[in-house]
C-alpha positions in Angstrom: -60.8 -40.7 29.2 -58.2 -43.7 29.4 -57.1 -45.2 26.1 -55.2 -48.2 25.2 -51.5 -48.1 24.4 -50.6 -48.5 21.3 -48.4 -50.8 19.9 -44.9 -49.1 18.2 -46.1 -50.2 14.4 -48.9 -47.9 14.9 -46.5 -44.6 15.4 -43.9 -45.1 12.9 -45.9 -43.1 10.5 -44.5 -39.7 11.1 -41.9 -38.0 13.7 -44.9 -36.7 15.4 -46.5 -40.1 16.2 -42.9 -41.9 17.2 -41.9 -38.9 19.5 -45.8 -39.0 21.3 -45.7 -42.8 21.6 -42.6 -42.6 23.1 -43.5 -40.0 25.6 -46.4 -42.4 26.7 -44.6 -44.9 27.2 -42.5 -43.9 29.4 -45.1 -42.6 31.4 -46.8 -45.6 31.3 -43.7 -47.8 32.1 -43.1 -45.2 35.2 -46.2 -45.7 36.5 -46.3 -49.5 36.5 -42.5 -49.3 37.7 -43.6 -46.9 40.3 -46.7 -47.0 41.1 -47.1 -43.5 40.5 -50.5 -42.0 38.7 -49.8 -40.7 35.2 -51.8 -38.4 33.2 -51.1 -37.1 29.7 -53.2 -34.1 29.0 -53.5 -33.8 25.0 -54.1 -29.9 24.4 -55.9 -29.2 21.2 -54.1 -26.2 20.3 -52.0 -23.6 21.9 -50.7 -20.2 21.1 -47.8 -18.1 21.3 -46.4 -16.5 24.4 -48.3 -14.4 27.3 -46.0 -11.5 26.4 -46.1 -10.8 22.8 -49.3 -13.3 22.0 -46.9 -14.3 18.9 -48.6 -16.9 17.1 -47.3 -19.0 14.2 -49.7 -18.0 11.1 -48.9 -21.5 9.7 -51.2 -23.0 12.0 -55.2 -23.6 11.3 -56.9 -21.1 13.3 -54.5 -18.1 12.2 -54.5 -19.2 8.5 -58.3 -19.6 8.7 -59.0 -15.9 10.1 -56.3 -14.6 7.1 -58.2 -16.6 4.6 -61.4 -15.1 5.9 -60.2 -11.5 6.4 -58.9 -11.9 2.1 -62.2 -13.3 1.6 -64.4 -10.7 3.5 -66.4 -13.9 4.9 -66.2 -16.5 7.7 -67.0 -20.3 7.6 -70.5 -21.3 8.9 -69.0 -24.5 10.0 -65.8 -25.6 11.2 -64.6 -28.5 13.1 -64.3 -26.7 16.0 -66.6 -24.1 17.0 -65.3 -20.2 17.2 -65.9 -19.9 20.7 -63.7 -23.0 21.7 -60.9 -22.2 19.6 -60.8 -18.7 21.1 -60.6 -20.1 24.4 -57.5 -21.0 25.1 -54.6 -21.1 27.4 -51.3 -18.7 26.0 -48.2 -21.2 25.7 -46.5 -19.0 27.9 -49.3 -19.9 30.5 -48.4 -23.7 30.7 -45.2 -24.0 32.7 -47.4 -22.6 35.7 -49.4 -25.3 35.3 -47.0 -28.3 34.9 
């Protein structure tokens, strides 16, 4: 889905945002340089590597099944469904793809 770039005021919020804005723009400066298509795929979340499936526990999904094991129950409703957030590609799986 294309977006609109943003202008730098809009990232300066948080290391996150300024590091992601800068990544886009230089793709987007590449491709009008270049002429060369650019796609940024945004991957919701990821998880640890295809040997040892590590997976930070500081992240929402892993802290949300912790939670629910100490609570012996497990939200109705979250903002993304079960079945999505347990599809997913390993980290370890994306240098294939790139």
């Amino acid at each position: 889905m294309p977006e609109a770039h943003l202008e730098p005021q809009a990232a300066v919020a948080t290391g996150y945002g300024q590091s992601k804005w800068v990544a886009e723009t230089v793709l987007k400066r590449t491709s009008e340089m270049t002429g060369i298509h650019t796609v940024i795929a945004r991957v919701g979340q990821l998880s640890g590597d295809s040997v040892s499936g590590g997976w930070t526990t500081k992240e929402w999904f892993p802290a949300m099944l912790r939670s629910s094991q100490a609570l012996g129950c497990i939200p109705q409703h979250t903002l993304v469904s079960l079945d999505s957030a347990l599809d997913m590609s390993v980290g370890g799986d994306i240098d294939r793809w790139v």
